[in-house]
N, CA, C and O atoms as CSV, one atom per row, in Angstrom:
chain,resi,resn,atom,element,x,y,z
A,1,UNK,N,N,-38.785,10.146,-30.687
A,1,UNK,CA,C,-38.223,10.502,-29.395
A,1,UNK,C,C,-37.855,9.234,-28.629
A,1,UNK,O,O,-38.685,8.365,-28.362
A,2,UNK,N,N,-36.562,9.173,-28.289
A,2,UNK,CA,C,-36.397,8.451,-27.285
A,2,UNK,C,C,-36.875,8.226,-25.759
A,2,UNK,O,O,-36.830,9.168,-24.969
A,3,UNK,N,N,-37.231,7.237,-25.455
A,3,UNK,CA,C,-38.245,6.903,-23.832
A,3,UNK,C,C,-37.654,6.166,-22.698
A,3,UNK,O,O,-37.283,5.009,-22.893
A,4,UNK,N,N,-37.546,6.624,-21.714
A,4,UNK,CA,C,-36.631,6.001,-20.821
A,4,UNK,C,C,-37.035,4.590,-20.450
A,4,UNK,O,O,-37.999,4.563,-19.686
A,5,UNK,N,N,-36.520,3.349,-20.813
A,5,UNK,CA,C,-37.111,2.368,-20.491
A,5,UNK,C,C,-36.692,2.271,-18.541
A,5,UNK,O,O,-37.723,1.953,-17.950
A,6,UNK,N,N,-36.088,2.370,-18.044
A,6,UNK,CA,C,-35.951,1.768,-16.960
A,6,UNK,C,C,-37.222,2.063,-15.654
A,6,UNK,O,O,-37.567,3.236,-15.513
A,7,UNK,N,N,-37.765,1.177,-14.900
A,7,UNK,CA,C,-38.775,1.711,-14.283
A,7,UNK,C,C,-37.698,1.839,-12.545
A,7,UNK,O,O,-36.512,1.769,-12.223
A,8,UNK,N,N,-38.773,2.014,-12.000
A,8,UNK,CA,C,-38.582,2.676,-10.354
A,8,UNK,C,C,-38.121,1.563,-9.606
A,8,UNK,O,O,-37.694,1.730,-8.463
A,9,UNK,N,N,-38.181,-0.001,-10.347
A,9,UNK,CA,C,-37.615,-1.221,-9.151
A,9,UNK,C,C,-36.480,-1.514,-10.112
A,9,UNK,O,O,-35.409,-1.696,-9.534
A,10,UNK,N,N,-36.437,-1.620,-11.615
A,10,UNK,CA,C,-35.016,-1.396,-12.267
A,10,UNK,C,C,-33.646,-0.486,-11.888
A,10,UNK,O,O,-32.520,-0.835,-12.241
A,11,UNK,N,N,-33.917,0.702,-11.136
A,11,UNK,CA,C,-33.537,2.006,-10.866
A,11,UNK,C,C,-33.001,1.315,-9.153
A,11,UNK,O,O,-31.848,1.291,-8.721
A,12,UNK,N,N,-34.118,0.872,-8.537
A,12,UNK,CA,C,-33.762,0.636,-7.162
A,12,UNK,C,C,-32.312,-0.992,-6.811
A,12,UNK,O,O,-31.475,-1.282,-5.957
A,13,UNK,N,N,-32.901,-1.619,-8.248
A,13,UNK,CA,C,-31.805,-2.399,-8.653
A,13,UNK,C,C,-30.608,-2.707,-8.343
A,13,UNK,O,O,-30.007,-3.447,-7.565
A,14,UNK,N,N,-30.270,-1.433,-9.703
A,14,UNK,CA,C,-29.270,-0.897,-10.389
A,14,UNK,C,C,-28.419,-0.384,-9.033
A,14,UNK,O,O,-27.458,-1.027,-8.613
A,15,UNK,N,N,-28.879,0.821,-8.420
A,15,UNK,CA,C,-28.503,1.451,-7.221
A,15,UNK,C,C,-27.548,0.862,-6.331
A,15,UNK,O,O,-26.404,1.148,-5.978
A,16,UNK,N,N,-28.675,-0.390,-5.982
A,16,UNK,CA,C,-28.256,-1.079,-4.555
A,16,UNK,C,C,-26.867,-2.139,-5.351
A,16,UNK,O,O,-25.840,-2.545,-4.806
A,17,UNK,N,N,-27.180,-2.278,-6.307
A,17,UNK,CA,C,-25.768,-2.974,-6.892
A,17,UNK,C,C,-24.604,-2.398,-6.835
A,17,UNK,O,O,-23.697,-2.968,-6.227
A,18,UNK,N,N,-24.356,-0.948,-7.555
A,18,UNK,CA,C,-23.800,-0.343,-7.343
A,18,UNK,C,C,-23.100,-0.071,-6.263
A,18,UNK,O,O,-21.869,-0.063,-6.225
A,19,UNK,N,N,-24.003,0.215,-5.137
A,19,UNK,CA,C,-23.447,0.856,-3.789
A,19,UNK,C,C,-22.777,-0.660,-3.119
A,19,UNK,O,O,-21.704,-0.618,-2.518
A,20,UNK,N,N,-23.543,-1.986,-3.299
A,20,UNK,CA,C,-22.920,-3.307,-2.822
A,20,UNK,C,C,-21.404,-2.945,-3.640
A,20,UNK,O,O,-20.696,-2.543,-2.717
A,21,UNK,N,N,-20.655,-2.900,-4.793
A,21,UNK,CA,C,-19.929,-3.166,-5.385
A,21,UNK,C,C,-18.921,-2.047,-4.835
A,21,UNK,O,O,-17.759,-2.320,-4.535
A,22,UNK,N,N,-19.449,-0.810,-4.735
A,22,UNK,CA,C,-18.463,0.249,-3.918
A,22,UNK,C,C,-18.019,-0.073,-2.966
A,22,UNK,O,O,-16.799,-0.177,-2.839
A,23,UNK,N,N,-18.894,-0.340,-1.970
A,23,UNK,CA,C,-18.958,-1.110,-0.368
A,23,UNK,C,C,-17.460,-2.272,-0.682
A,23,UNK,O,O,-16.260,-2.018,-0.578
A,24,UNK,N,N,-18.055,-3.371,-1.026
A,24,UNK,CA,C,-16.750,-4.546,-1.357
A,24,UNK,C,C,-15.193,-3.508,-1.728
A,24,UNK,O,O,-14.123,-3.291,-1.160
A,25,UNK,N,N,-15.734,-3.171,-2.756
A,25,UNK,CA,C,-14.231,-2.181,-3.290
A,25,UNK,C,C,-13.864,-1.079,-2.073
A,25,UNK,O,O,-12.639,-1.189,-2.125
A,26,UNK,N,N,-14.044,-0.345,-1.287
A,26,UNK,CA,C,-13.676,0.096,-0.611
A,26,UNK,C,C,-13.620,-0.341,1.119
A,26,UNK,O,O,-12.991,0.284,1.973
A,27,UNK,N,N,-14.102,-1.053,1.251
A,27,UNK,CA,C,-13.716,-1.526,2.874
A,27,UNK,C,C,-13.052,-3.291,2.604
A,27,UNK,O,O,-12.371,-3.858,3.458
A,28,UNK,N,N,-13.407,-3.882,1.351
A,28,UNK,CA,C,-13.119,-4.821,1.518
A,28,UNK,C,C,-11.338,-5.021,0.451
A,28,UNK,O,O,-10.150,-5.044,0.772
A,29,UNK,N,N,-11.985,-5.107,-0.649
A,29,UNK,CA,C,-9.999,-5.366,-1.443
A,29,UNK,C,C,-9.034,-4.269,-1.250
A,29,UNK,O,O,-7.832,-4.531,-1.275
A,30,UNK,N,N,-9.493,-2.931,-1.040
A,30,UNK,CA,C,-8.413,-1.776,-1.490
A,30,UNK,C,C,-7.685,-1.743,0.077
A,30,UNK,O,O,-6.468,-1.575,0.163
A,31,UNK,N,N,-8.454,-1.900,1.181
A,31,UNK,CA,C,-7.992,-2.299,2.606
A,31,UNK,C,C,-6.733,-3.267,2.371
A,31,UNK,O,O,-5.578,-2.935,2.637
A,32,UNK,N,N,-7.130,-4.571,1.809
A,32,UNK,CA,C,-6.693,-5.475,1.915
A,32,UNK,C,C,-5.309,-5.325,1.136
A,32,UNK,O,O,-4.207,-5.540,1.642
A,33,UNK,N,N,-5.590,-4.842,-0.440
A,33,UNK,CA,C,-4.356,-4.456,-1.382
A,33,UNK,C,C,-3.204,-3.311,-0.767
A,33,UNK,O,O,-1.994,-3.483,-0.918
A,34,UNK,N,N,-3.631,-2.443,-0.246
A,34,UNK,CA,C,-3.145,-1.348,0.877
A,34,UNK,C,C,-1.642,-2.240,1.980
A,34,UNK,O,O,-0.430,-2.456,1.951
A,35,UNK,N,N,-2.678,-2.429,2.686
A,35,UNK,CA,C,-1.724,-3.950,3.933
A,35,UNK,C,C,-1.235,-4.927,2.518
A,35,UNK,O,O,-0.363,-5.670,2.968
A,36,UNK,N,N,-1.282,-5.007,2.138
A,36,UNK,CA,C,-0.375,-5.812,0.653
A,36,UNK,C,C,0.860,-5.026,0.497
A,36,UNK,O,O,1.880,-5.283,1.138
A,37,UNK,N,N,0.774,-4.144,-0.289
A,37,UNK,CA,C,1.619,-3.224,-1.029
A,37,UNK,C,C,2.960,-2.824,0.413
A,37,UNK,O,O,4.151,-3.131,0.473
A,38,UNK,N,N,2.110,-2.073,1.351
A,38,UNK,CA,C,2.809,-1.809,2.474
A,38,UNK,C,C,3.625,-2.938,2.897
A,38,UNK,O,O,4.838,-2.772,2.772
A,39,UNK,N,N,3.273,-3.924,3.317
A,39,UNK,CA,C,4.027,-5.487,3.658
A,39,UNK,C,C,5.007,-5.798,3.538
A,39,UNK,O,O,5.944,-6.052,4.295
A,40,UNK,N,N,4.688,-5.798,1.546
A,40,UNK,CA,C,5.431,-6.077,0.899
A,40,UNK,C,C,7.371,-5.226,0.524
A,40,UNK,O,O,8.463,-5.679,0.184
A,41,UNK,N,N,6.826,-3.891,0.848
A,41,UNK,CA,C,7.747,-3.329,0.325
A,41,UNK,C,C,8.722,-3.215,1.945
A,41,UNK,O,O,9.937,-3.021,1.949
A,42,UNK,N,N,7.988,-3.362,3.063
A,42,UNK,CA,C,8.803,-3.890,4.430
A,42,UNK,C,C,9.234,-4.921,4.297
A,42,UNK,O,O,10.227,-5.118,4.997
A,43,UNK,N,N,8.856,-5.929,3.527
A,43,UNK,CA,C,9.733,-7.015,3.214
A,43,UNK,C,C,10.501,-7.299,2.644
A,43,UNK,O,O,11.283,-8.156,3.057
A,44,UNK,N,N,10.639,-6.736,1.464
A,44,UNK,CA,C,11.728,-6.284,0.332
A,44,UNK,C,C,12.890,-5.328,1.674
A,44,UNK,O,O,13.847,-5.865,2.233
A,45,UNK,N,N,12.457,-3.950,1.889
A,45,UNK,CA,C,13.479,-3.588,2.699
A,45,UNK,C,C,14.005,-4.464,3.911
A,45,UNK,O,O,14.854,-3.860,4.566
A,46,UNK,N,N,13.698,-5.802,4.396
A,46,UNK,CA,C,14.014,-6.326,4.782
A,46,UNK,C,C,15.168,-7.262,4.780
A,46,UNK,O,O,16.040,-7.657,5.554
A,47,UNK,N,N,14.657,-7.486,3.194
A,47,UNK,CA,C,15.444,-8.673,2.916
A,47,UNK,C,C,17.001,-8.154,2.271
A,47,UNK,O,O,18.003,-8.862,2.174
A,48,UNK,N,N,16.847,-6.523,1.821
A,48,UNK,CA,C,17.365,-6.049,0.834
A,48,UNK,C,C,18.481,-6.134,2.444
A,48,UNK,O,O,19.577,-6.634,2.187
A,49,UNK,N,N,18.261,-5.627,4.292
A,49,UNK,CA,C,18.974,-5.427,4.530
A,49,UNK,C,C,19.836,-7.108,5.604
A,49,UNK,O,O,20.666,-7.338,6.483
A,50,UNK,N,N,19.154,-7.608,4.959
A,50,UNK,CA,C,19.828,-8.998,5.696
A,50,UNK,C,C,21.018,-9.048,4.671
A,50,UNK,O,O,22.209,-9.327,4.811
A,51,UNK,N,N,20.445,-8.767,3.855
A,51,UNK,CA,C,22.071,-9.079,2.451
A,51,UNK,C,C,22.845,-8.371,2.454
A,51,UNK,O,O,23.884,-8.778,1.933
A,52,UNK,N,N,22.868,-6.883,3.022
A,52,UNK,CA,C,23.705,-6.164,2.543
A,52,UNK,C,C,24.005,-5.525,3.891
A,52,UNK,O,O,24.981,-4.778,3.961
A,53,UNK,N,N,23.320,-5.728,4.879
A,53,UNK,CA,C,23.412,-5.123,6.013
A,53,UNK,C,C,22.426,-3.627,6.274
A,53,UNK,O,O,21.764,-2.949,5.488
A,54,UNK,N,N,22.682,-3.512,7.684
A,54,UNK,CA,C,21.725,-1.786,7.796
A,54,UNK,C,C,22.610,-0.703,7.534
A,54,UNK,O,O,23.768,-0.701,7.951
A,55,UNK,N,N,21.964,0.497,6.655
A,55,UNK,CA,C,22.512,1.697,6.259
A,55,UNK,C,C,22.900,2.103,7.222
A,55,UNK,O,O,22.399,1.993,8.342
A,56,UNK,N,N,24.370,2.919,6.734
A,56,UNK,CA,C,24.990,3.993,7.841
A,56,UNK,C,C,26.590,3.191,8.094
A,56,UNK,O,O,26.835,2.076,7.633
A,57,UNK,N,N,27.201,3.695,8.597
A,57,UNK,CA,C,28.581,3.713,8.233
A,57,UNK,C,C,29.128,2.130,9.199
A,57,UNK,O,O,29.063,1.801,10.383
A,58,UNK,N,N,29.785,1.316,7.631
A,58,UNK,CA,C,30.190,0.199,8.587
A,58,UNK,C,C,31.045,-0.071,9.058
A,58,UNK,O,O,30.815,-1.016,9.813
A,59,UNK,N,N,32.724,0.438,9.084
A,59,UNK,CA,C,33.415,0.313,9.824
A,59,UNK,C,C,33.840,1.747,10.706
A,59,UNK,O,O,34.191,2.658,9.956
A,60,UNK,N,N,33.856,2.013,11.872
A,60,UNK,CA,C,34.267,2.742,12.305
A,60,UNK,C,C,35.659,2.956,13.041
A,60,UNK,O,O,36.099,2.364,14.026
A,61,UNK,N,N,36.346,4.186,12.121
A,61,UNK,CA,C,37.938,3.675,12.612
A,61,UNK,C,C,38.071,4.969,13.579
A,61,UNK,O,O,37.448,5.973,13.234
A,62,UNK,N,N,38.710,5.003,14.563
A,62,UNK,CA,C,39.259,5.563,15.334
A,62,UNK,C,C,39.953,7.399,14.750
A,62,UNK,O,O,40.875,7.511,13.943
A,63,UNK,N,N,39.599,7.988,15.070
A,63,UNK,CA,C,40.177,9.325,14.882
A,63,UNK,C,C,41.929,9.233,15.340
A,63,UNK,O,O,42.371,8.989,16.463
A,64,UNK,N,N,42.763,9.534,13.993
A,64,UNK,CA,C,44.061,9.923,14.353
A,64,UNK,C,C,44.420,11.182,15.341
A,64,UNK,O,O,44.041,12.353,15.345
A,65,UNK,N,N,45.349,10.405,16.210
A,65,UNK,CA,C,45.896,11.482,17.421
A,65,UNK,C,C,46.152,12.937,17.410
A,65,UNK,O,O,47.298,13.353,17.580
A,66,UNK,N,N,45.370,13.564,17.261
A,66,UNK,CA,C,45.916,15.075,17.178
A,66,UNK,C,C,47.616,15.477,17.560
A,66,UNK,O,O,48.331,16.229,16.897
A,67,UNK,N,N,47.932,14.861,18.604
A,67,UNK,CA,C,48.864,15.803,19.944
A,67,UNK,C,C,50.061,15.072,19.364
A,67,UNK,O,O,50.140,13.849,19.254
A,68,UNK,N,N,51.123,16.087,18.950
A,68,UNK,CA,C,52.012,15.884,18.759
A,68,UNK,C,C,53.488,15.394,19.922
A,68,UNK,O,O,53.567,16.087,20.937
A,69,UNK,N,N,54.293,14.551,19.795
A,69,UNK,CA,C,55.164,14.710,21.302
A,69,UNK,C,C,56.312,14.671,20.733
A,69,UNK,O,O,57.339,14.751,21.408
């Protein structure tokens, strides 16, 4: 039969490691990678519109005269 080696301060260990390593990974890099990703892709649409200009119609010509004389 197999016997559980781990005792009750191995266990309390293990735990608190764990929960430290969640802790870091969730308030600390995925925060940080988040404000990354977001940034980044405002910056790309940024740059994409310095080059090419902002969407939506660029020259606007005048409507031909309806009224006949």
């Amino acid at each position: 039969m197999a016997q559980i080696t781990d005792t009750g301060g191995e266990f309390r260990k293990k735990r608190r490691r764990e929960l430290l390593t969640f802790a870091v990974l969730a308030f600390g890099i995925w925060p940080v990678v988040a404000v990354g990703v977001v940034g980044g892709y405002g910056f790309l649409v940024w740059m994409y519109q310095i080059v090419n200009g902002p969407p939506g119609p660029h020259e606007i010509k005048p409507a031909p005269s309806a009224s006949v004389e």
